[in-house]
C-alpha positions as CSV (number, residue, x, y, z in Angstrom):
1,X,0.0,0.0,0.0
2,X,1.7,3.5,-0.8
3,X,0.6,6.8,0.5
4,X,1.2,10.1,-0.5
5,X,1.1,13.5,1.0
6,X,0.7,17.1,-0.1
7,X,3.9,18.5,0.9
8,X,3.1,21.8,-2.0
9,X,1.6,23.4,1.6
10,X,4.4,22.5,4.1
11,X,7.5,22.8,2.0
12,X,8.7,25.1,-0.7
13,X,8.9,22.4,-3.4
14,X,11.3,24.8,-5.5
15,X,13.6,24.8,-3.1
16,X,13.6,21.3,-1.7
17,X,14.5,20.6,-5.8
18,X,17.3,23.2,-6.0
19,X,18.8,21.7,-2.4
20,X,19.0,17.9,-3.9
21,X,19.8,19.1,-7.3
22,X,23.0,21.2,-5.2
23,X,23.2,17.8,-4.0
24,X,22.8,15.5,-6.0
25,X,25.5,17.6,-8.3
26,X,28.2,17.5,-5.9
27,X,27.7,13.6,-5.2
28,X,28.7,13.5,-9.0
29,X,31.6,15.5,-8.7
30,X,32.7,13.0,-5.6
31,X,32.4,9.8,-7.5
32,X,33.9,10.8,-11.0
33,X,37.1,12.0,-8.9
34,X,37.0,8.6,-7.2
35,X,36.5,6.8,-10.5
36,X,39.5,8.9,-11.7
37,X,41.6,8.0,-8.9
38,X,40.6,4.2,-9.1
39,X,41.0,4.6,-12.9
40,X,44.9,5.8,-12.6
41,X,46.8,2.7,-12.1
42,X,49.8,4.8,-10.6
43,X,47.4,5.4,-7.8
44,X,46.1,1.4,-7.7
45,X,49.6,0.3,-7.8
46,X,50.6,2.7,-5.2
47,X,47.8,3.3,-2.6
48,X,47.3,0.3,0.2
49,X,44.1,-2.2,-0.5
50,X,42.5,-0.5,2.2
51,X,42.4,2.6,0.8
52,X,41.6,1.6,-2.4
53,X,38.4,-0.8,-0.7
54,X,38.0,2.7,1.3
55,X,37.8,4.7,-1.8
56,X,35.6,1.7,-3.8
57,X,32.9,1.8,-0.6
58,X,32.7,5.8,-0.9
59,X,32.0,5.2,-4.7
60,X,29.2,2.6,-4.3
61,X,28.1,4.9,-1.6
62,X,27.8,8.1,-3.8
63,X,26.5,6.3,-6.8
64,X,23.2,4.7,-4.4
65,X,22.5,8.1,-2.7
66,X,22.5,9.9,-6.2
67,X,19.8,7.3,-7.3
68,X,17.9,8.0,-4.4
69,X,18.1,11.9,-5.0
70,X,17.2,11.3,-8.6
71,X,14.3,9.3,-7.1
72,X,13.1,11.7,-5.0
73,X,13.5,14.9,-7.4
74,X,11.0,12.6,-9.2
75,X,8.7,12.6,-6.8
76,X,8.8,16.6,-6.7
77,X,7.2,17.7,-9.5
C-alpha cells in the first residue's frame, strides 16, 4: 500500500529541488574524482588495498544516494 502526502503546503517544493539538485551535483563531482583516482593505475599500484576498498565503498556509496536523490527529485514535481 503506498501513500502520499501534499507536501506543496508545508514545503517550498522549489527549493527542496534546488537543495538535492546542489546535491545531487556534488555527489557526481565525488564519485567521478574517485572513479578517476581508481582509474589511474599509478594510484592502484601505489595506494594500500585499504584505501583503495576505502575509496571503492565511498563510490558505491555516492552512486546509491545519487539514485535515491534522482528518485526523490522525481517525486517533486
Amino acid at each position: 500500500m503506498t501513500y502520499g502526502l501534499q507536501l506543496g503546503d508545508v514545503i517550498d517544493l522549489a527549493a527542496e529541488r534546488a537543495r538535492l539538485a546542489k546535491r545531487r551535483d556534488k555527489l557526481e563531482a565525488e564519485a567521478a574524482a574517485i572513479r578517476g583516482r581508481l582509474g589511474s593505475p599509478a594510484f592502484v599500484d601505489k595506494a594500500p588495498e585499504e584505501v583503495i576498498e576505502e575509496n571503492r565503498t565511498k563510490l558505491a556509496a555516492a552512486e546509491a544516494e545519487t539514485v535515491r536523490i534522482a528518485q526523490a527529485l522525481e517525486c517533486l514535481v
